[in-house]
C-alpha positions in Angstrom: 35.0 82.9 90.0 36.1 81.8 93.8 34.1 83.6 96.2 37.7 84.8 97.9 38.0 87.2 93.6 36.4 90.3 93.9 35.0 91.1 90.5 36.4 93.8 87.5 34.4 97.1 88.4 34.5 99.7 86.3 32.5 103.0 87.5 34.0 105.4 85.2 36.6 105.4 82.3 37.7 109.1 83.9 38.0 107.4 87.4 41.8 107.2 89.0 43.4 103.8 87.5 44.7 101.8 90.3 45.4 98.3 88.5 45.2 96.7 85.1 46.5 93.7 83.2 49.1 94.7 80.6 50.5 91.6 78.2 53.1 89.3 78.6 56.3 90.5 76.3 58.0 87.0 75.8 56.7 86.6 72.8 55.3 87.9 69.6 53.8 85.5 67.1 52.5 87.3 63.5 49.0 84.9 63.5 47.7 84.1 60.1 47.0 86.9 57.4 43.6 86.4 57.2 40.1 88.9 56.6 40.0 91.0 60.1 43.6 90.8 60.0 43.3 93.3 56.8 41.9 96.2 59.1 44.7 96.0 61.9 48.1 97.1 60.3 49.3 99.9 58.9 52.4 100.8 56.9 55.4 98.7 57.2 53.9 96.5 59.8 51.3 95.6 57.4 53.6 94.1 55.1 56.0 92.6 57.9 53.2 91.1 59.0 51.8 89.9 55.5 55.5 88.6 54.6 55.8 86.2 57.7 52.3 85.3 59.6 52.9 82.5 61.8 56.8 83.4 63.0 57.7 85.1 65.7 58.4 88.2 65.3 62.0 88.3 67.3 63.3 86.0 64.2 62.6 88.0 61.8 63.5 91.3 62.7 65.0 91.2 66.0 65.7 95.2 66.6 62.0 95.9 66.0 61.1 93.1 68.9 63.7 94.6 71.1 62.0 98.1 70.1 58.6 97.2 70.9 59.4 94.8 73.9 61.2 97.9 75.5 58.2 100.0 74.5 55.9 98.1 76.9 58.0 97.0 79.4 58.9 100.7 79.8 55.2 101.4 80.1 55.1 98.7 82.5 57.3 100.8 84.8 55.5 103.9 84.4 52.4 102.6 85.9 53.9 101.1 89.0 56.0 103.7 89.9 52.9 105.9 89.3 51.6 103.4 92.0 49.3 101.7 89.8 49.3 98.0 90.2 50.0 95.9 87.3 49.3 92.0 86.2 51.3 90.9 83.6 50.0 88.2 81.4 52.1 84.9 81.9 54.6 83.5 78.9 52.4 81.6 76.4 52.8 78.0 76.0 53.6 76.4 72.6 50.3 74.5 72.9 48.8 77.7 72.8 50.9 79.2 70.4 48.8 76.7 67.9 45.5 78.2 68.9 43.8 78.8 66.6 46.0 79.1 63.4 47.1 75.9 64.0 50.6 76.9 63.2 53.8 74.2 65.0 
């Protein structure tokens, strides 16, 4: 860490939220179905998720991506009108996409 970052300080989880790091909503790859992935999902998610692991999720069922992108972009909006500040994480590179399912 440069010595211009201050560090994340957290005194309390009751203490006023000022900023925080919400994801990026380009994107939403299904990883691979695999053993911790069985005690994630619930209901039909599960079985979207089971159905189609490594696609994104916009291509398979576009309305639920709009849905949940909205969801957290709305969120998003909340919090900085609230005066909160708010990082959002950057769009994720197709290199990355690949870690670590290995999916192209």
């Amino acid at each position: 860490m440069g010595a211009d970052l201050n560090p994340v300080y957290v005194r309390s989880e009751w203490g006023e939220l000022k900023e925080c790091v919400y994801g990026a909503t380009d994107d939403f790859l299904f990883p691979k179905w695999n053993i911790d992935a069985d005690l994630r999902p619930v209901g039909d998610f599960r079985k979207l998720w089971q159905e189609n692991e490594g696609r994104q999720l916009n291509d398979v069922d576009p309305e639920y991506f709009a849905s949940w992108k909205k969801q957290i972009d709305d969120v998003v909006v909340f919090l900085e009108q609230s005066g909160i500040k708010v990082h959002r994480g950057a769009k994720i590179s197709a290199a990355n996409f690949k870690f670590p399912e290995g999916y192209n």
